[in-house]
Each structure stands twice: as structure tokens, then as C-alpha cells.
C-alpha positions in Angstrom: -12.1 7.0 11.7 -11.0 3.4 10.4 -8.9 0.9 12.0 -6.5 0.3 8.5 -4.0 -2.6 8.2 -2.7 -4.1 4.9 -2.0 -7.7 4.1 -2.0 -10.7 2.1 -5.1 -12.2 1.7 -5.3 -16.3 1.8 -6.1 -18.2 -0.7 -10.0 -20.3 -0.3 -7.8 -23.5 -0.8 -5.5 -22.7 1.8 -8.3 -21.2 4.2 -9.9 -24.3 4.0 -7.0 -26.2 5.0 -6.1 -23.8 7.7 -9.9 -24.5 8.9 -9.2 -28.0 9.5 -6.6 -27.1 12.3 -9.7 -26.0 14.4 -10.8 -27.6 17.4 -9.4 -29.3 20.3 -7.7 -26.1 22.8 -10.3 -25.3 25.6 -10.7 -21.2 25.4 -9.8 -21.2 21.7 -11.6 -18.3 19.7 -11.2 -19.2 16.4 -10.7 -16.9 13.4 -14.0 -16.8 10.5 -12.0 -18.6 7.6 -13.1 -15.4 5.6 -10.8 -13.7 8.3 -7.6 -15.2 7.1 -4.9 -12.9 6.2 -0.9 -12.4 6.8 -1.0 -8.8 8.6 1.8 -6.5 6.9 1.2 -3.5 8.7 -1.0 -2.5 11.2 -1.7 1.5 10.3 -4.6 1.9 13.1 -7.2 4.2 13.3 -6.4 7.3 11.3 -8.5 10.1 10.2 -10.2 10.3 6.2 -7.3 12.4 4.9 -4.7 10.2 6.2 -6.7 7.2 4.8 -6.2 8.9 1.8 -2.7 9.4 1.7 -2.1 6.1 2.7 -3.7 4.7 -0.3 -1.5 7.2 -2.5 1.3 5.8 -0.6 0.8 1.9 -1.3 -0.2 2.5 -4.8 3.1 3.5 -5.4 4.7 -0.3 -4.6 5.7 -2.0 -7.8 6.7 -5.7 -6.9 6.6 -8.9 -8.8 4.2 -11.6 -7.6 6.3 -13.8 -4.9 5.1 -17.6 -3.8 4.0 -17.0 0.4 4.8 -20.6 2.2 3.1 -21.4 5.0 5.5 -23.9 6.6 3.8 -24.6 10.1 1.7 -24.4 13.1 2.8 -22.7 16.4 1.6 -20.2 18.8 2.7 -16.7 20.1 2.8 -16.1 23.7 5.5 -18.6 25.0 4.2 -19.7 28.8 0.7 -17.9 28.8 0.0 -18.9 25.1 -2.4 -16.1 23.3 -2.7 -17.2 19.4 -2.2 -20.3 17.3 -1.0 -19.4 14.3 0.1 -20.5 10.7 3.8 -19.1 10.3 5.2 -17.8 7.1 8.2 -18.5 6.4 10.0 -14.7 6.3 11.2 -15.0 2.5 12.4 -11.9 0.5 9.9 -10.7 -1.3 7.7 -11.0 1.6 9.8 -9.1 3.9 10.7 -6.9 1.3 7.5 -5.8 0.7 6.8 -5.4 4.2 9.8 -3.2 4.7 8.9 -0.7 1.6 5.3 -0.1 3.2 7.0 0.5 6.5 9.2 3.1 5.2 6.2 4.8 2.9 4.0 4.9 5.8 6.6 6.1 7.5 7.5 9.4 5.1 3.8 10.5 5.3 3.2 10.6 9.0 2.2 7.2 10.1 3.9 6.4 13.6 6.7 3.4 13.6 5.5 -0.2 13.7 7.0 -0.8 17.3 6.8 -4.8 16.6 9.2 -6.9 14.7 7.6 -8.7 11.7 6.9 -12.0 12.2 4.9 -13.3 8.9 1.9 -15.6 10.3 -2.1 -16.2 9.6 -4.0 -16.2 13.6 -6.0 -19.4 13.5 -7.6 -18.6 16.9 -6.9 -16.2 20.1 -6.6 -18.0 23.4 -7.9 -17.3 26.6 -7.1 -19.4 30.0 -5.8 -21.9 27.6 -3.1 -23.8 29.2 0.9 -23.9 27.5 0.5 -27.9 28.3 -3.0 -27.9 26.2 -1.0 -25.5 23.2 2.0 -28.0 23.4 -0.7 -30.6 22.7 -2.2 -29.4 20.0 1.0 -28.3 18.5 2.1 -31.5 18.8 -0.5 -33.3 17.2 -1.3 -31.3 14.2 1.8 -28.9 13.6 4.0 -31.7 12.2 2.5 -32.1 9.1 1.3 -28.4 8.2 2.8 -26.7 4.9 1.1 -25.3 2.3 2.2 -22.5 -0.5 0.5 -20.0 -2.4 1.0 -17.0 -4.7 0.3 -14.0 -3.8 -0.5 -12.1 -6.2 -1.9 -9.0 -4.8 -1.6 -7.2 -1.2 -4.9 -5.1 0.3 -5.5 -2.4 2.7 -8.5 -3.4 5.1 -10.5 -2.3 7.2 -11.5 -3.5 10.8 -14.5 -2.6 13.5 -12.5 -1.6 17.0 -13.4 -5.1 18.7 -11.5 -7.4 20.3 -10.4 -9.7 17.1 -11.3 -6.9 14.4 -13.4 -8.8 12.0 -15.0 -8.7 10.0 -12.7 -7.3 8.0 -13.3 -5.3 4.6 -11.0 -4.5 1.1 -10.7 -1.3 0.7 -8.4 -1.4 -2.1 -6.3 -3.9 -3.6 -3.0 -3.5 -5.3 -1.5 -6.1 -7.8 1.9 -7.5 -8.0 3.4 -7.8 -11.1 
């Protein structure tokens, strides 16, 4: 069975940027830069038939390439602080295109993504780390973070069941535009 998800793959430019933010948070994992997406939709693990039908599904999606701006570092988890992430700021198109997989996914079976959307590219996945340590780091290199990108194409991958996922695989790609 695979562990599906689709997303928005990161540009080597921008991954390379976004590798420079590692470093400096005591029980950090961080992310392979090859790792680097902005999650859509988490599908799960689904059986070959419904992998199938999910593919049908996306390739339905006709959207216009969008720009994707990544407008700053932060971290999910509020007092016991699990991720540092990139955020994404939640444009149209973005959201948009979220929604219309959500709704697809939705019409041929695929259980209801029980979590709000919140665009954003996971830099690393904390452990013990301290909120004080996070506020830190934030502090010290979220000021400055922005970078923008076109995305030009989303992707359906594929993920081991691990804690983390990766590595993760293309299994199809679908263009915008």
C-alpha cells in the first residue's frame, strides 16, 4: 500500500536557501534539502486501485501557473515547539488549488483532511527542543527570510511509513498552465 500526498515541489535555488536556515536548535532533525515540499494534501496509505483513482482525479485540475512566496520562518507547536518551518503565504491560487484536490479526493472516497491548511515547507522536526531555544532561532534568522518561486507544476508522492516519511518519490506530476 503507499503512503500518497501531493505537493509543490521547491525550487533547488530556494532549497538551497532554505538549507542555510539549519543549525543552531538542540534536538533539531532536519529535513534532506531533496525533501522540501509545500504538503497539499495528505491522502495516506491507500490501496493500488485507489492510487489509481486518485491519479485520474488530479489529472483532471486545470490551473494556471501561480508565483508561491515564502515569506518567513516560524514553527508549529506553540509552547512544546515540534517543526520549524518556512510559511507560505496562503495566496489564491494556492489555496485554490488546494481546495479543488480536497473536494476531488473527496468525491472518490478519500476520507476528509481533518486539518486546516496552513501552506509551509518543514525545515526540521523537533524533539525536547525548548520554546525559549525556537524563540531564539526565530529571532535570529526569521527576520530576514522571503523568497518567491513559480510553481509551475504540483506532484503526487510517495512516502516510506517512518517517522519523517522521506525519502520521498514522484509519482506523477501534473502541469499548470
Amino acid at each position: 500500500m503507499p503512503r500518497l500526498f501531493t505537493g509543490i515541489e521547491i525550487p533547488p535555488e530556494v532549497a538551497t536557501d532554505l538549507a542555510l536556515m539549519r543549525g543552531g536548535i538542540y534536538g533539531a532533525r532536519w529535513i534532506d534539502v531533496e525533501n522540501y515540499h509545500i504538503t497539499l494534501r495528505f491522502i495516506g496509505d491507500i490501496d493500488e486501485s485507489s492510487a489509481d483513482d486518485v491519479h485520474t482525479a488530479l489529472e483532471q485540475i486545470r490551473r494556471k501557473p501561480f508565483e508561491v512566496t515564502l515569506e518567513a520562518l516560524g514553527s508549529f507547536g506553540g509552547d512544546k515547539p515540534r517543526a520549524i518551518v518556512a510559511k507560505a503565504k496562503p495566496a489564491a491560487p494556492l489555496v485554490e488549488l488546494q481546495a479543488q484536490q480536497e473536494r476531488l479526493l473527496r468525491r472518490i472516497g478519500i476520507a476528509p483532511e481533518p486539518r486546516k491548511f496552513t501552506p509551509h515547507v518543514t525545515l526540521a522536526r523537533l524533539r525536547a527542543a525548548s520554546s525559549m531555544a525556537v524563540a531564539d532561532y526565530l529571532s535570529t534568522r526569521g527576520f530576514f527570510f522571503s523568497r518567491r518561486f513559480e510553481a509551475s507544476r504540483f506532484v503526487l508522492f510517495s512516502s516510506r511509513a517512518s517517522t519523517g516519511g522521506g525519502p520521498y518519490v514522484v509519482e506523477a506530476a501534473y502541469p499548470l498552465g
